[in-house]
Backbone bond lengths (Angstrom), bond angles and torsions (degrees), N, CA, C in turn:
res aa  C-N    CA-C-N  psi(-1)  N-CA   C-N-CA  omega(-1)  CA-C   N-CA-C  phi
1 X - - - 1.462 - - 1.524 107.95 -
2 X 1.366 100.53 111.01 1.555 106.19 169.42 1.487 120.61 -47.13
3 X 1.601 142.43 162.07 1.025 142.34 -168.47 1.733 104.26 -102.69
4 X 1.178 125.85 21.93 1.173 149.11 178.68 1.280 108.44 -103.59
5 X 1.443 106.94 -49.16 1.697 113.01 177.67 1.647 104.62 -93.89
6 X 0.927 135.71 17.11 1.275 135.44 174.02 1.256 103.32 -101.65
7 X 1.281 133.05 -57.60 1.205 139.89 160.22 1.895 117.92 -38.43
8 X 1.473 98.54 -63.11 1.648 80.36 160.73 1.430 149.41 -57.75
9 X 1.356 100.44 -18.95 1.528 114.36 172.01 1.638 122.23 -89.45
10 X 1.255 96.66 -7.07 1.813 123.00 166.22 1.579 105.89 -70.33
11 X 1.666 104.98 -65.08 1.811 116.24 -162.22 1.497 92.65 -55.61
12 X 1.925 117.16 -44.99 1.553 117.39 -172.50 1.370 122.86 -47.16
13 X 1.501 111.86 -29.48 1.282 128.79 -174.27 1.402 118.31 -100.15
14 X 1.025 104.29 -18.13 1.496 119.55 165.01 1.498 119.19 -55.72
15 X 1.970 93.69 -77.56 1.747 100.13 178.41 1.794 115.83 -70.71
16 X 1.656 111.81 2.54 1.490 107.39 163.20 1.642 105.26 -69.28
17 X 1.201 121.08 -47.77 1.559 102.20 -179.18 1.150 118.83 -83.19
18 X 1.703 116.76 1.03 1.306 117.78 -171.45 1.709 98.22 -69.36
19 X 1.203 104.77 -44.44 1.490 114.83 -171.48 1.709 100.86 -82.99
20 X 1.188 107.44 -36.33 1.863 89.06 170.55 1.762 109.55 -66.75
21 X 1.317 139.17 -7.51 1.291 149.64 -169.03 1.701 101.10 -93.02
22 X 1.627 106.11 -38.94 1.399 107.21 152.91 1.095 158.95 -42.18
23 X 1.569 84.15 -49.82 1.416 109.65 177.12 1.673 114.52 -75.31
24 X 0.971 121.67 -35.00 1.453 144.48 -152.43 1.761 98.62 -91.74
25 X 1.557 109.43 -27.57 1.324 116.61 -179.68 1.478 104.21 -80.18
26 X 1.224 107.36 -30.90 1.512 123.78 -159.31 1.542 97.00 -72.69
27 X 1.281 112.80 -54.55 1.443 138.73 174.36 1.619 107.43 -45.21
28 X 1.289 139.28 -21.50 0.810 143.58 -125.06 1.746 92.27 -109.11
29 X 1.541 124.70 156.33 1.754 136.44 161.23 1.308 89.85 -48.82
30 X 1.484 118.67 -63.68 1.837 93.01 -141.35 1.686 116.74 -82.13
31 X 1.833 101.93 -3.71 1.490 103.22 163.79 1.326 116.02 -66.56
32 X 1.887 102.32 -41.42 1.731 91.19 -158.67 1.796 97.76 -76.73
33 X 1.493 110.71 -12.26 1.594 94.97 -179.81 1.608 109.79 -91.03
34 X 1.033 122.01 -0.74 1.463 111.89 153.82 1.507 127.25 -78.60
35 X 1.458 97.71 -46.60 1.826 101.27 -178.76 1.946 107.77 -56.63
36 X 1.804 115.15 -20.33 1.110 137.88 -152.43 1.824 83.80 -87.02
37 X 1.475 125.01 -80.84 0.990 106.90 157.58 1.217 160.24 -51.60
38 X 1.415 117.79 -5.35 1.249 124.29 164.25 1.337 118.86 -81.86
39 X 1.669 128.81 -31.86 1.065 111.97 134.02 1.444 143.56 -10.08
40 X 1.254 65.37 -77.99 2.145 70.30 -168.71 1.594 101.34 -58.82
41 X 1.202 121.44 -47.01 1.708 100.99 -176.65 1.564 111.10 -70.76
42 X 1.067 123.36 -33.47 1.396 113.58 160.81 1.729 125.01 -36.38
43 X 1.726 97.06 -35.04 1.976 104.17 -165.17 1.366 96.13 -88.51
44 X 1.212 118.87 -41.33 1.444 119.67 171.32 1.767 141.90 -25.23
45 X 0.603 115.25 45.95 1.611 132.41 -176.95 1.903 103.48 1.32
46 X 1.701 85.65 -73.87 1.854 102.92 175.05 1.578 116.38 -33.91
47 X 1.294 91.81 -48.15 2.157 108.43 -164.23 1.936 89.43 -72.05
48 X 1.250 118.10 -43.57 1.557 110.50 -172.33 1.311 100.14 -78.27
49 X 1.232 138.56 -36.49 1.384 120.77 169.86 1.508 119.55 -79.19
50 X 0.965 123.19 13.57 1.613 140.34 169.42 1.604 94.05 -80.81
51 X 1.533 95.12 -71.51 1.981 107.40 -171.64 1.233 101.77 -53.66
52 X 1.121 149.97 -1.77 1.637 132.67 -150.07 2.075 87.59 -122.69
53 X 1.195 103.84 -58.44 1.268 98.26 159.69 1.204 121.70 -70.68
54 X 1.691 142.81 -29.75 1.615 113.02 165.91 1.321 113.54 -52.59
55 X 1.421 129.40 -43.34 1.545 149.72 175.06 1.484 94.05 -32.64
56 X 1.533 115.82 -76.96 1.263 103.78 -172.98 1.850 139.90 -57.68
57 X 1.893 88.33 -37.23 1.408 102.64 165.63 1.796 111.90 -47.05
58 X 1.452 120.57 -68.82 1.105 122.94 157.66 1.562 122.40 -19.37
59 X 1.123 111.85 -49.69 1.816 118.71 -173.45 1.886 107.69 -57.58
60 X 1.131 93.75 -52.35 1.366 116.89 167.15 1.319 119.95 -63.23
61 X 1.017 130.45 -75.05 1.651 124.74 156.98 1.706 110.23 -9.55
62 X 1.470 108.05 -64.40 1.651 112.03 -151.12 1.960 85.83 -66.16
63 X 1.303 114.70 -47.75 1.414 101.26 -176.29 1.517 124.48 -36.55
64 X 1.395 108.38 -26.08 1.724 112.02 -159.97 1.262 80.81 -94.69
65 X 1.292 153.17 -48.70 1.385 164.26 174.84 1.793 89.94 -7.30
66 X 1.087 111.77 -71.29 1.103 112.96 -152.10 1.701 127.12 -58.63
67 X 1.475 91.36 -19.06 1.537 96.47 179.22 1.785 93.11 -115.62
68 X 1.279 148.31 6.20 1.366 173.41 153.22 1.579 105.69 72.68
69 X 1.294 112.60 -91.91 1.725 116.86 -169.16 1.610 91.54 -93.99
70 X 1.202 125.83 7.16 1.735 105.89 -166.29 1.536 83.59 -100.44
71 X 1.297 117.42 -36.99 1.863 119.70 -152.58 2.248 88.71 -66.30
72 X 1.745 87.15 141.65 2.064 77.13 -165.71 1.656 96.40 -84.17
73 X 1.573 142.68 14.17 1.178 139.14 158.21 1.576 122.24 -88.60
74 X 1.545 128.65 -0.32 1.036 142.07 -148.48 1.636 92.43 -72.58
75 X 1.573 129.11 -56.93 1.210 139.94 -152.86 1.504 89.19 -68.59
76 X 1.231 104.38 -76.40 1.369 106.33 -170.30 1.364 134.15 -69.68
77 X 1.327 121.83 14.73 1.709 142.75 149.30 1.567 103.46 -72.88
78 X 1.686 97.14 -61.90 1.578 106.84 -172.12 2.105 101.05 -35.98
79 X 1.349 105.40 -75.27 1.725 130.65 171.44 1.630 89.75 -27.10
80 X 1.182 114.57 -84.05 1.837 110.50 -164.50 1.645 116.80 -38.86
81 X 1.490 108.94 -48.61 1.603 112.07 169.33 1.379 111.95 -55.80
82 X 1.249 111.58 -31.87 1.681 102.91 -169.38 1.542 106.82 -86.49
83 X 1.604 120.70 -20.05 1.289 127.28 -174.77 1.717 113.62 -60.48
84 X 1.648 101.54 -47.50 1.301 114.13 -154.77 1.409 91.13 -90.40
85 X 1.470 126.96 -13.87 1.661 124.84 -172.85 1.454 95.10 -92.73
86 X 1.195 134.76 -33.12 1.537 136.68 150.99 1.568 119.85 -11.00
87 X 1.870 96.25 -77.77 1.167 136.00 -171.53 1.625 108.75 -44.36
88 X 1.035 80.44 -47.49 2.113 111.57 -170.26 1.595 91.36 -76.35
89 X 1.267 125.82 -50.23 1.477 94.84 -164.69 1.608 117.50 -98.09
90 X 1.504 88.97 9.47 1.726 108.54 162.17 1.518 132.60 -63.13
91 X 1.359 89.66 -27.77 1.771 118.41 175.78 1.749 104.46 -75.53
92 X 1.420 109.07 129.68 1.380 123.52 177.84 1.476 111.81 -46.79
93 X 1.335 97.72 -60.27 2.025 104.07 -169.33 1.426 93.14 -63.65
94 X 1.316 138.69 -63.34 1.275 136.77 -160.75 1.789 104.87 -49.84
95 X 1.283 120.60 -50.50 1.328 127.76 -165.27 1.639 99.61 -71.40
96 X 1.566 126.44 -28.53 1.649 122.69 -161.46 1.745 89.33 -102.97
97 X 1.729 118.38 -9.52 1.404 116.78 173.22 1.215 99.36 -66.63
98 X 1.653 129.19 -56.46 1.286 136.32 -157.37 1.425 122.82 -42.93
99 X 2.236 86.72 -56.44 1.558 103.25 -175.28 1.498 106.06 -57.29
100 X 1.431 110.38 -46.55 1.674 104.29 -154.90 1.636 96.68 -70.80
101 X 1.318 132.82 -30.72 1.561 126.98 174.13 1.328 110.14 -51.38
102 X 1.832 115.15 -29.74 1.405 110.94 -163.30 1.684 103.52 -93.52
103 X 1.350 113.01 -33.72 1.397 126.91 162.56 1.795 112.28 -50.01
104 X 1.237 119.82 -44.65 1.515 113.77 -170.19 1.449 92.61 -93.99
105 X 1.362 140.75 -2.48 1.465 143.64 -167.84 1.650 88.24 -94.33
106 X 1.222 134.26 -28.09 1.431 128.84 -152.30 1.316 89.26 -125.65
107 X 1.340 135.99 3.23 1.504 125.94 167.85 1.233 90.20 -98.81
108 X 1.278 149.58 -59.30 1.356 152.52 176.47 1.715 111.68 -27.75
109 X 1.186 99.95 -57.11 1.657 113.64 -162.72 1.853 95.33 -79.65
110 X 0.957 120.08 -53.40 1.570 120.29 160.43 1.655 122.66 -37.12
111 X 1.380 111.46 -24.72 1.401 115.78 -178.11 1.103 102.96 -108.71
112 X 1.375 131.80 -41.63 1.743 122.50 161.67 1.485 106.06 -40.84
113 X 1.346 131.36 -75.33 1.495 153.64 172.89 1.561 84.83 -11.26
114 X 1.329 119.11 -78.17 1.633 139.22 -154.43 1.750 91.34 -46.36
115 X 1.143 116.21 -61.26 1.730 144.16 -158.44 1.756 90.72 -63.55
116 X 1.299 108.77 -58.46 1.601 95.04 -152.36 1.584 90.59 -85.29
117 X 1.748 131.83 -38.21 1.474 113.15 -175.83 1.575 120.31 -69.70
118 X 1.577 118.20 -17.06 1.583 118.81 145.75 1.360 115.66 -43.46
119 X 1.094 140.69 -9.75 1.948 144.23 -166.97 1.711 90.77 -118.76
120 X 1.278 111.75 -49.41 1.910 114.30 -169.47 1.178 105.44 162.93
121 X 1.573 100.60 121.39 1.497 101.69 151.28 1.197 149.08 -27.14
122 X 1.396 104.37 -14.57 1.891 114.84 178.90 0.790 122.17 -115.41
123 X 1.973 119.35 27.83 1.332 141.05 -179.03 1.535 99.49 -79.84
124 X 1.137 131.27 102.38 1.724 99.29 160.57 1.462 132.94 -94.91
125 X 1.089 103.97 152.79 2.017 118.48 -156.88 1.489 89.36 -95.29
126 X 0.915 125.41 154.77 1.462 138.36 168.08 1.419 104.14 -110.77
127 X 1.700 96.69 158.05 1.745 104.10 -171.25 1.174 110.58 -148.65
128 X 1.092 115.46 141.35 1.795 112.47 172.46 1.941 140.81 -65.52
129 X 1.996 98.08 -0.55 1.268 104.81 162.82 1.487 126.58 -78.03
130 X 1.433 99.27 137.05 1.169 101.87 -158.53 1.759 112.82 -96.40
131 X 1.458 94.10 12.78 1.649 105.61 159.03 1.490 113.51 -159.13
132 X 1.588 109.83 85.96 1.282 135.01 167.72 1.569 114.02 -16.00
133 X 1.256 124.59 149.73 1.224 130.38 174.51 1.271 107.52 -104.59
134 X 1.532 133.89 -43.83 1.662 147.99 -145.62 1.439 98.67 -132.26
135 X 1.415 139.82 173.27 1.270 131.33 135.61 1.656 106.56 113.91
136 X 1.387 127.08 166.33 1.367 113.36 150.65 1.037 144.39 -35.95
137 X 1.212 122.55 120.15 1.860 106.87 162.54 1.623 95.57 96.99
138 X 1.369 114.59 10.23 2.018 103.43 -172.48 1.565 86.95 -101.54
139 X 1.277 144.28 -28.41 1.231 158.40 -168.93 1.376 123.62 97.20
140 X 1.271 98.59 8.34 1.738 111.10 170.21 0.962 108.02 -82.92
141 X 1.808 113.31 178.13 1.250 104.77 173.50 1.124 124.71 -85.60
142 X 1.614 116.65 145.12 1.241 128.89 -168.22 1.631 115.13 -59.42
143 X 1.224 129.66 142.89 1.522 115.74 170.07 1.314 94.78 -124.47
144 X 1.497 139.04 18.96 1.066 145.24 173.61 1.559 109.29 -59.54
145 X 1.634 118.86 176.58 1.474 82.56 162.18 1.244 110.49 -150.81
């Protein structure tokens, strides 16, 4: 057996658990309590007419964006987006949508983490916070190398 076909019969066995790793995620509380809440804010009438106006508040906002603190609607676009995102995360389903997105966001990123430091520690995983604690670029010290 060539070392060409050894390797292919590796990747085969590979993406078999890749997809049993799928499945098992899929299987998982914090999927069915996300798909569980996303529901409900989806059925929600109130919560979609919330989004339809943050959408728009937002639309408006990005316009003043462009000329930033000089444009004289900037403050009070900024205030309106934050009013109706208030409003929205005042709502039960919307607030237990959030957690469980942030809950299945951190089971995800925990199993990448798991996946790439099985290969080496000096793999880095990417993450969806948008201000790092560890790592490059967080302003700590680097352990990169």
């Amino acid at each position: 057996m060539s070392v060409s076909e050894l390797n292919t019969v590796d990747m085969a066995e590979v993406l078999t658990y890749a997809y049993e790793l799928g499945d098992m995620i899929n299987a998982s509380v914090e999927v069915a309590d996300y798909l569980y809440w996303k529901q409900a804010v989806e059925r929600d009438l109130l919560i979609q007419s919330l989004i339809k106006k943050l959408d728009s508040k937002k639309e408006l906002f990005e316009e003043t964006q462009r000329f930033g603190h000089f444009h004289p609607n900037y403050h009070s676009a900024m205030e309106e987006v934050a009013k109706v995102e208030a409003e929205l995360e005042a709502i039960e389903p919307v607030a237990r949508f959030k957690q469980a997105e942030k809950n299945l966001d951190d089971l995800l990123h925990t199993m990448s983490e798991r996946i790439a430091f099985s290969v080496s520690e000096s793999i880095k995983v990417p993450g969806n916070d948008p201000l790092p604690t560890k790592g490059c670029g967080s302003g700590g010290s680097c352990q990169c190398g």
